[in-house]
N, C-alpha and C positions, 0 to 999 in steps of 0.2 A: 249614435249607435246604441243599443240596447245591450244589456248582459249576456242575452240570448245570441247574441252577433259574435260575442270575445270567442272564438275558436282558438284550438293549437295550429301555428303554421309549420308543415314539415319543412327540412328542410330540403335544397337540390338533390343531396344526396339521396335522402329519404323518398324523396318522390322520384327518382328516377327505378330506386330500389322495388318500387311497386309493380315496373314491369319485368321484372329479373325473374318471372317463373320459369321453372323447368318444365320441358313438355314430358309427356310419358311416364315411365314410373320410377326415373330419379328419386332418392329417398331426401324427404323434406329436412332441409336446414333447421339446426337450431335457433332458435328466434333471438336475434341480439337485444341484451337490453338495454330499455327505452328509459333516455333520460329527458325531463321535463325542465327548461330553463328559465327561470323565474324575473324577469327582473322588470324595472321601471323603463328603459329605457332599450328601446326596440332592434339596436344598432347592436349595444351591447351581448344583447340578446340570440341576434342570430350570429354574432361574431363568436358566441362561445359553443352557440350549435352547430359551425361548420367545422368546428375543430374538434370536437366528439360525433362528429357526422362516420369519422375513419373506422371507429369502433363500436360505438353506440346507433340508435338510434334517436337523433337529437331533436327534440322538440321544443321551439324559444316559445314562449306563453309570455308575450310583454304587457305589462299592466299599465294601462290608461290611468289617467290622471280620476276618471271617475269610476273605473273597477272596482267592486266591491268584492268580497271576502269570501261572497258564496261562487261571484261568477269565477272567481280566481280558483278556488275549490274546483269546481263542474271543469273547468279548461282541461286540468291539470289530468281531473280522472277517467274524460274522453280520450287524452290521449294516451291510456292505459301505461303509463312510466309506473318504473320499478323507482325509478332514483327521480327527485327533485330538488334543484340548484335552486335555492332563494336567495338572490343576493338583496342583501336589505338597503335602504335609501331613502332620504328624505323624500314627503307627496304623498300623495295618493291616500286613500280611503281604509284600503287592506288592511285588517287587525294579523297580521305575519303571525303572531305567537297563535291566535285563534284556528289560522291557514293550517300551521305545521301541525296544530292535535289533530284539527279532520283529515287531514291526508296521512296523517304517521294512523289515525284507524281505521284506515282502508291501506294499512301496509304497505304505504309508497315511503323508501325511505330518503329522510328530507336532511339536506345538505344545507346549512345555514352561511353564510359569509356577510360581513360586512363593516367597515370603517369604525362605527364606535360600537362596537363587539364586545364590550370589555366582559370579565369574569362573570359578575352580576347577572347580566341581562344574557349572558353563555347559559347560565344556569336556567333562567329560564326557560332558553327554548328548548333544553335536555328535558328538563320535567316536563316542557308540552309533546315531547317524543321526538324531538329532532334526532338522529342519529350522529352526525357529529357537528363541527361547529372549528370557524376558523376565521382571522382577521382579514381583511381584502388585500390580496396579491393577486398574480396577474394570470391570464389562463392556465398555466402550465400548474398550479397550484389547484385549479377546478377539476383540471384532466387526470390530476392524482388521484385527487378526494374522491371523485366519482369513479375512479378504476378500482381503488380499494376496499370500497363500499359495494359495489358490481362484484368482486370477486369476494367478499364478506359472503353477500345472499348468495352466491353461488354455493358456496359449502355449508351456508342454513340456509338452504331455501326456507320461504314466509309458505304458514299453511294457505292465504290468502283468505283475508276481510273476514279473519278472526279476533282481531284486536278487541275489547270492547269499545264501547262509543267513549267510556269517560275510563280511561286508563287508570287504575290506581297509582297516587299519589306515588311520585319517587324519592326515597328516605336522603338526608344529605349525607351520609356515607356511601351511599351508590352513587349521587351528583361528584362526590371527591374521586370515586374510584376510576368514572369515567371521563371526568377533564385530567386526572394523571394518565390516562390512557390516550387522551389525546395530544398531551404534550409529546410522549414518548414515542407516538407516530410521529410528529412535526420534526420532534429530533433528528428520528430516524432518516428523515426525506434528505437531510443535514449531512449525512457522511458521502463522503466523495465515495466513487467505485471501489479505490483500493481499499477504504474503511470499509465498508459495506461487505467484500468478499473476507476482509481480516475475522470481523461480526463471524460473519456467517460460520467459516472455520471453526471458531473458538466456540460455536452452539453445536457443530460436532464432534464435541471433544478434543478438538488439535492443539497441540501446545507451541510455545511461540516458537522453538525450535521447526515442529513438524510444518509449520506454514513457513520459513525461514528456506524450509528446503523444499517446501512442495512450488514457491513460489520465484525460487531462484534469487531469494536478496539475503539480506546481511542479516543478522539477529535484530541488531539495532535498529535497522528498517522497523524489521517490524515490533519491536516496544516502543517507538517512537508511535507508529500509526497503532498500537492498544491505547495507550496515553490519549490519542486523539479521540479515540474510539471513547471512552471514559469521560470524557469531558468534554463531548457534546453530548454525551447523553445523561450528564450528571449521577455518575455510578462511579462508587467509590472502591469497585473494584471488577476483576472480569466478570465472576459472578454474576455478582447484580447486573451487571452488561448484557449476559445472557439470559436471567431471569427477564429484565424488560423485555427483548425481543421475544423472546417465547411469549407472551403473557398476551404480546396484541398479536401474537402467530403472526410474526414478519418474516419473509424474504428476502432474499435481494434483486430477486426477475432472475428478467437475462436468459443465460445458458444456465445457468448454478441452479442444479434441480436440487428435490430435497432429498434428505438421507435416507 
């Protein structure tokens, strides 16, 4: 098979999605965004695409054992994705760190995952423009990454394939600020619901009292679940509790709109 051959495959959803036009002069839907799924193994691949198929538009790009770096490149930006999943993995040809600078300068933002991720080679792909970066867990952890990265360019949208080609160098004080930014989301995914709406409370101002009776429990409830709150997030006090969350403009979803 040729380079020329490696296309994106949509998936069911996607191609059913092709015939869902409206007739007449219905006003045209927002275009959902298109996630590009990266990975070596083909199974993988469409398995993580039919479960962002619900939201996104998923597209698995599986790399053959002889796919090189540019066909991987051309797949990824035919299938015009905002967001791409690279899960990394032993094989294949693909220079990944080379992959994620040409597609982070045509402003697709690139989702890094993989087994031996450690800090080092994180850094990395942050300098070659990855957007964030996390260790291999299991779909429900992709469905995150790429919801919160989707709902990121939603509130900056990219002016699109303004980047330059050779991004200037990124300082290691911006590589520190943005793996603490990533920890502090990873935490965040970490609080159970009651923690998660206690957060949220105490970023509006509520004190444990006001959430003791907005929430119908005991005091102690809730300084037990601040406590908890604090130590998953390694904040040594509410403050800084709510300093983190604000800083990566976190929510908790849901119903709990914001203030």
């Amino acid at each position: 098979m040729s380079e020329s051959a490696l296309a994106p495959r949509p998936t069911t959803a996607r191609r059913r999605g092709r015939n869902a036009h409206t007739v007449g002069t219905a006003p045209k839907r927002a275009r959902r965004p298109r996630v590009a799924v990266v990975e070596r193994h083909a199974l993988v691949a469409e398995a993580i695409g039919l479960t962002l198929a619900g939201t996104f538009d998923a597209i698995p790009v599986p790399l053959q054992s002889y796919t090189t770096t540019s066909a991987a490149r051309d797949a990824v930006l035919r299938s015009r994705a905002d967001v791409a999943v690279l899960i990394l993995s032993p094989g294949g040809v693909v220079d990944t760190l080379t992959l994620v600078e040409q597609l982070a300068a045509h402003d697709v933002s690139v989702l890094v995952s993989g087994d031996e991720l450690d800090k080092e080679s994180a850094e990395r792909y942050l300098c070659a423009g990855a957007a964030a970066f996390w260790h291999t867990g299991g779909v429900a952890d992709v469905v995150r990454a790429v919801t919160r990265e989707a709902e990121r360019r939603a509130r900056q949208p990219l002016a699109g394939s303004t980047r330059p080609e050779h991004a200037a160098p990124v300082s290691p004080s911006a590589i520190g600020r943005r793996d603490d930014e990533w920890r502090t989301r990873r935490d965040l995914t970490n609080l159970t619901p009651a923690e998660a709406k206690i957060l949220w409370a105490l970023m509006r101002g509520r004190s444990a009292d006001d959430i003791a009776r907005d929430h119908v429990v005991s005091i102690a409830t809730v300084r037990t679940q601040i406590k908890q709150v604090l130590s998953k997030l390694g904040a040594k006090s509410q403050l800084s509790a709510v300093a983190l969350a604000w800083q990566v403009d976190w929510s908790p979803g849901g119903d709990l709109g914001r203030p």
